[in-house]
Structure formats: C-alpha cells, structure tokens
DOVEX-167337 format. One record per residue (C-alpha): x, y, z. Coordinates in steps of 0.05 Angstrom, whole numbers, plus 5000, padded with zeros to 4 digits. Example, Ala and Ser with C-alpha at 12.3 -4.5 7.8 and 13.67 -1.06 7.14 Angstrom:
<nodes>
524649105156 527349795143 
</nodes>
This chain:
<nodes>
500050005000 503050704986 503451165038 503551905023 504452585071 499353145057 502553745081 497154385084 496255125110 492155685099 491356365117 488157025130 490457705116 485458115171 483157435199 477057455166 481257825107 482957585041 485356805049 487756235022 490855555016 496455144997 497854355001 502953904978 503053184972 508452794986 511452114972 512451775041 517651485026 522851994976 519152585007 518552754925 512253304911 507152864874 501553434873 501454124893 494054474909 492455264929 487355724920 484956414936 478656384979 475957044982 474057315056 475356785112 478356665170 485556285187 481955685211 476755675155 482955745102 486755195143 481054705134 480054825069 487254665048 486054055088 481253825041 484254054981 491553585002 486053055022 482953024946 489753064922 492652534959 485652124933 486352274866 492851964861 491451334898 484651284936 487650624976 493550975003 494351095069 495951855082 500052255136 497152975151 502053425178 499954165197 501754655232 494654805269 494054515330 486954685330 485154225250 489553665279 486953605345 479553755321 480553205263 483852645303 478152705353 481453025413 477653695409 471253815410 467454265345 463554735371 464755365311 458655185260 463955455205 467654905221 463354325222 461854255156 467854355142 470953705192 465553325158 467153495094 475353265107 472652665137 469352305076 474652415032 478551795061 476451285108 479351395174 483250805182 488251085129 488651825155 492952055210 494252745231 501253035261 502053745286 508954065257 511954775279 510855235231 517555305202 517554535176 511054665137 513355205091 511654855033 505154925033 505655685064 509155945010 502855614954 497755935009 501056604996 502356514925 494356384921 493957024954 498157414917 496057184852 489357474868 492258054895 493958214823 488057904802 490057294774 489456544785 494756164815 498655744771 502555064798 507155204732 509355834753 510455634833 516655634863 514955414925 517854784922 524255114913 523555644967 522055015017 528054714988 531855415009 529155405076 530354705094 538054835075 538655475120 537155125168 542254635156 547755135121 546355665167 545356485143 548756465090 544655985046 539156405084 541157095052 542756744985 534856414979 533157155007 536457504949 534456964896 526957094918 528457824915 531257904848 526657444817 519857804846 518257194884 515557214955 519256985015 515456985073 518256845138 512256785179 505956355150 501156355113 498457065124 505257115151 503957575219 497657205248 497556925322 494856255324 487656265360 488856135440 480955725427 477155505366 473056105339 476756555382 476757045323 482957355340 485057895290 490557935263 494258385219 493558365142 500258535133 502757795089 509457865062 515358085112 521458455081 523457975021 517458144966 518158674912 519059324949 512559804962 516060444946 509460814956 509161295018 505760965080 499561115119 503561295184 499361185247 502861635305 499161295374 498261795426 496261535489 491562065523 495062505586 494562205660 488162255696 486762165763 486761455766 493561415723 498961505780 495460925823 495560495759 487360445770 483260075708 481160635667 476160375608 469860635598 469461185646 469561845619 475162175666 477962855649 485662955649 488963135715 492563805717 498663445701 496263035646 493763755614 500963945627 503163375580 498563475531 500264085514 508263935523 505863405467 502963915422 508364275425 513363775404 509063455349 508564175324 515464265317 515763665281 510063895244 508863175195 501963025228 496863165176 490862895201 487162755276 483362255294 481562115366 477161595416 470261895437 473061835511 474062625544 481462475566 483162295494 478662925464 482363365514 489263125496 487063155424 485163875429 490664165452 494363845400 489264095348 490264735370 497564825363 497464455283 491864835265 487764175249 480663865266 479663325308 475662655279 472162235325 472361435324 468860975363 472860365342 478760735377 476160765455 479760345516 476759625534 470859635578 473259405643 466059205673 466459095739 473759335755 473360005726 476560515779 480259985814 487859795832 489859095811 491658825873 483359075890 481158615834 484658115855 482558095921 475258195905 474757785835 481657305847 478256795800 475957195747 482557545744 487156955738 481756655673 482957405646 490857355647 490756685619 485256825559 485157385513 477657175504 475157205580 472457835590 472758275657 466958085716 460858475704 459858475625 466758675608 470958635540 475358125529 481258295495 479757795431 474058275421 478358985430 483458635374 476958525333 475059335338 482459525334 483459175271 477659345234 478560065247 485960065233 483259795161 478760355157 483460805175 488960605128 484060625072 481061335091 488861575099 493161305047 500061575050 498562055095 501262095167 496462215224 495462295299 491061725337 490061985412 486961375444 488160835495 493160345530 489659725505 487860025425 495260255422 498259615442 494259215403 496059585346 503859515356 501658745375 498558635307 504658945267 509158545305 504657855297 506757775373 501757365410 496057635454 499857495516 505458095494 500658605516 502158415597 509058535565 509459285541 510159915576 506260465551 506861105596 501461605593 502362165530 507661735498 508361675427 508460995386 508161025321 506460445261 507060525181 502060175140 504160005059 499560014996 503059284993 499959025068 506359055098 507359425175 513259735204 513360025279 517660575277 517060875348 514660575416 513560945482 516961585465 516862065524 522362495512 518163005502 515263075580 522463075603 526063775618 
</nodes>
C-alpha cells in the first residue's frame, strides 16, 4: 500500500481578510512532491482557510491513489486535534467543514501530526502565492510556483546556516518571488480557542517581496495625558475621566513637540473626554480638526473599572487569573475581552488605512487600542500585551504600505515630557 504525507496551510490577511490555501503531497517514502493544490478563497478566516487546504491535500492525495494510506502534517493545532478526535467542534463554520475532510478517506488510512510552523513552509509559501495571485488578480498557477524551491531554500538554511539563508533571500528578491518568513498570512497569532476570532494583521509578506515604494499611511499612537486614576495604575476603560492637571500639562508639552515636528496631517481621536482633551490641545497648536472614532476607545473594564489590581484581585481572584490566561475572558460584570478589543482595533485600523493613504496622522486613544496595534504589526501573540510599557502621553508610532506590509517605527516615546 503507498503511503503518502499531505502537508497543508492556509491563511488570512485581517483574519476574516482575504485567504487562502496551499497543500502538497508527498511521497512517504522519497519525500518527492507528487501534487501541489492552492487557491484564493475570498473573505475567511485562518481556521476556515486551514481546513479548506486540508481538504484540498486530502482530494489530492485521493486522486492519486484512493487506497493509500495518508500522513497529515499541519501546523494548526486546532485542525489536527479537532480531526483526530481530541477536540471538541463547537464553531458551525467548522463543522461542515470536519465533515467534509472526513469523507474524503476512510479513517483507518488518515492520520494527523502537528508540525511547527517552520517545517510546513511548503505549503505556506502556495497559500500566499494563492493570495498574491489574486492580489493582482489572477489565478494561481502550479507552473509558475516556486514554492517547492523556496521550501528547498529553507530547509537548507537551516542546515547551512545564514548564509544559504541570505542567498534564497536574494534569489526570491531578484526574481519578484515572495519569501515569507512567517505563515501563511505571515503575521497571524494562532487562535488561543477555536472561533476565538482573533485578529490579526493583514500585513502577508515580511521584508523579502518586491518593494512597496509608495509612501505609507503612518499611524502616530498617542496615548491620552494622566488622569486621576493614572498615577495609582487604577483600570481606566469606559469611564469618561477628564485629564488631571498634570496630564493637561503633557498634553500640551505634546502639542508642542509634534508641532515642531510638524508631519501630522490628520487627527483622529477615541470618543473618551481624556483622549478629546489631549486631542485638542494638539489640534490647536497644528491648526487641524479633530475626527472622532468609536472603534478607537479603551476596553470596557465591567466590573473593575476605577480599581487597583491588587483590588481586583482580592475581590474577583478567579475571574482575574481566567482573564490573564485568555485573551477571550472578558472582565466580571459584562466586560470586553481582549479577543473582542483586537476585533474593533483591527477593523478600524483597516478603515483607517484606507481613509488615509499615505498620509501620516495622529491617533489619541488608549493603553489597550495602542498596544494592540503595535501587537498586530509585530504578529506577537495576545499574551505580549502584559508585556509592554506604555506611559501616559507617549508616542508609538506604526506605518502601513499600499502592499499590506507594517513597520513600527516608534514605541513609548516620552522624551518629550522630560526637561
């Protein structure tokens, strides 16, 4: 009996964003490519694009021989567990879609084996040569792929060491070709859950595609002056506070700096009075109006709005320890998790970016929007927003390109209150 390896991936530029997938089958034995599969989805989700590159490498491996017995190795833990039965399916996008990957091939010949992402770049790279095929609005084309070959690169940098590494880097370069050093979709965090609907950037090629030489949308990320809750580190979502005297002192020590720098062209701010205030006084020195946007307010803290941390965890210890451990538990009381905040972030960062191309412009908002922007360019995992220090009225600052790709330039810049 012949035994083959189905290697698949998929992915999502905004996560649900333009997606799609790439598999390779494999002879079991030579590791040879027998069949290579991918295909631009339209709008989905990372998991839905995963699954559907599942079944794609599934009919493959069929319609070569449809008595072989066939190896699936991915690099979701959430297909492989879900498909060998571990893990429950609860997401109704996903059902059909388990069911579907099921009847290709009895069970008895189908095993699944989670890989880290670095050994499954194979079928990355044809996931983001789907995507970037219809990108420029064409169809993908397994004669003009070269992922095989980029997979072949990879695999020997890793053996070689850099310099092979820079060589299959220049190679790509020079010949237009697209080496991605992330997955598919390149800077997504895998889901902490099924369906947790964690957003991601839709930045998909990092640093090695043909080079965007088109001016950025700049995002400079303000976050609003201290309050009165600031200095005792209190949670501060959803209230409407005013700035403290001192945080109207660093407002306007802001405005005075970003004048003399004088590149912000445009001001958009949260709906929240600390951020309008600090937002104002910025306006007034540039001479500029200030846009509202509701997509651009601090997480709703329910229950522990106003209070220290070491109150919440005395009055809510249980509730706190599920909300450092999650980004999808939200705070006691009704809160917002922070899956959902990532959700708001992104899709107004795309609105954003598409309202200001090229241009460079002042967000005054939040702690938890300005992290999770600088999160999502980095494709760092939710877990990296316990680990940044944002200081009230620093400045951050992200570039967005006409190509997807994001750059943080600045992070928690305070020069500007010292002296």
């Amino acid at each position: 009996m012949r035994e083959f390896v189905v290697e698949a991936d998929g992915g999502s530029r905004g996560n649900p964003g333009p997606a799609g997938y790439g598999a390779v089958v494999l002879d079991a034995k030579t590791g040879e490519p027998l069949a290579e599969v991918a295909e631009y989805i339209g709008v989905a989700t990372n998991n839905v694009a995963e699954y559907k590159g599942l079944v794609a490498g599934l009919k493959a491996a069929k319609a070569l021989d449809p008595e072989a017995r066939v190896r699936v190795r991915m690099d979701s833990k959430l297909v492989v567990e879900q498909m060998s039965g571990r893990w429950k399916i609860k997401h109704p996008d996903m059902k059909p879609l388990a069911a579907q990957a099921a009847s290709i091939l009895p069970a008895s010949q189908v095993t699944y084996e989670w890989i880290p992402r670095e050994k499954n770049k194979h079928a990355d790279r044809l996931a983001n040569e789907a995507m970037d095929a219809a990108k420029k609005g064409k169809q993908w084309e397994a004669s003009r792929s070269t992922a095989e070959l980029d997979a072949r690169d990879a695999k020997a940098a890793r053996v070689v060491g850099d310099a092979t590494a820079g060589a299959a880097r220049a190679r790509a370069a020079l010949s237009g070709a697209t080496d991605d050093t992330g997955g598919a979709g390149t800077v997504r965090a895998e889901p902490l859950a099924e369906g947790a609907g964690e957003a991601a950037p839709s930045a998909p090629s990092v640093g090695w595609g043909p080079a965007d030489l088109g001016p950025p949308a700049t995002f400079v990320l303000l976050r609003h002056g201290e309050t009165a809750l600031t200095p005792d580190k209190r949670f501060s979502g959803s209230g409407d506070h005013s700035l403290s005297p001192a945080g109207l002192r660093q407002a306007e020590a802001t405005a005075a700096v970003l004048a003399a720098r004088g590149t912000v062209q445009e001001i958009v701010s949260s709906p929240l009075k600390r951020c309008r205030e600090t937002a104002e006084a910025v306006a007034a020195r540039l001479n500029l109006e200030v846009r509202i946007e509701d997509g651009l307010r601090e997480t709703d803290f329910g229950a522990w709005e106003g209070l220290t941390f070491a109150e919440v965890r005395e009055r809510y210890g249980d509730d706190l320890t599920a909300w450092l451990a999650s980004a999808k538990v939200a705070p006691t009381g009704g809160g917002e998790s922070f899956a959902a905040v990532a959700r708001r972030v992104s899709a107004t960062r795309d609105k954003l970016i598409a309202r200001y191309p090229g241009r460079t412009v002042l967000l005054v908002t939040h702690v938890t929007p300005i992290k999770t922007l600088v999160r999502l360019a980095l494709g760092a995992p939710p877990e990296s927003l316990f680990r940044m220090e944002l200081s009230a009225a620093s400045i951050s600052a992200v570039a967005y390109y006409a190509d997807g790709n994001a750059s943080l330039r600045l992070l928690n810049d305070t020069s500007h209150l010292r002296g």
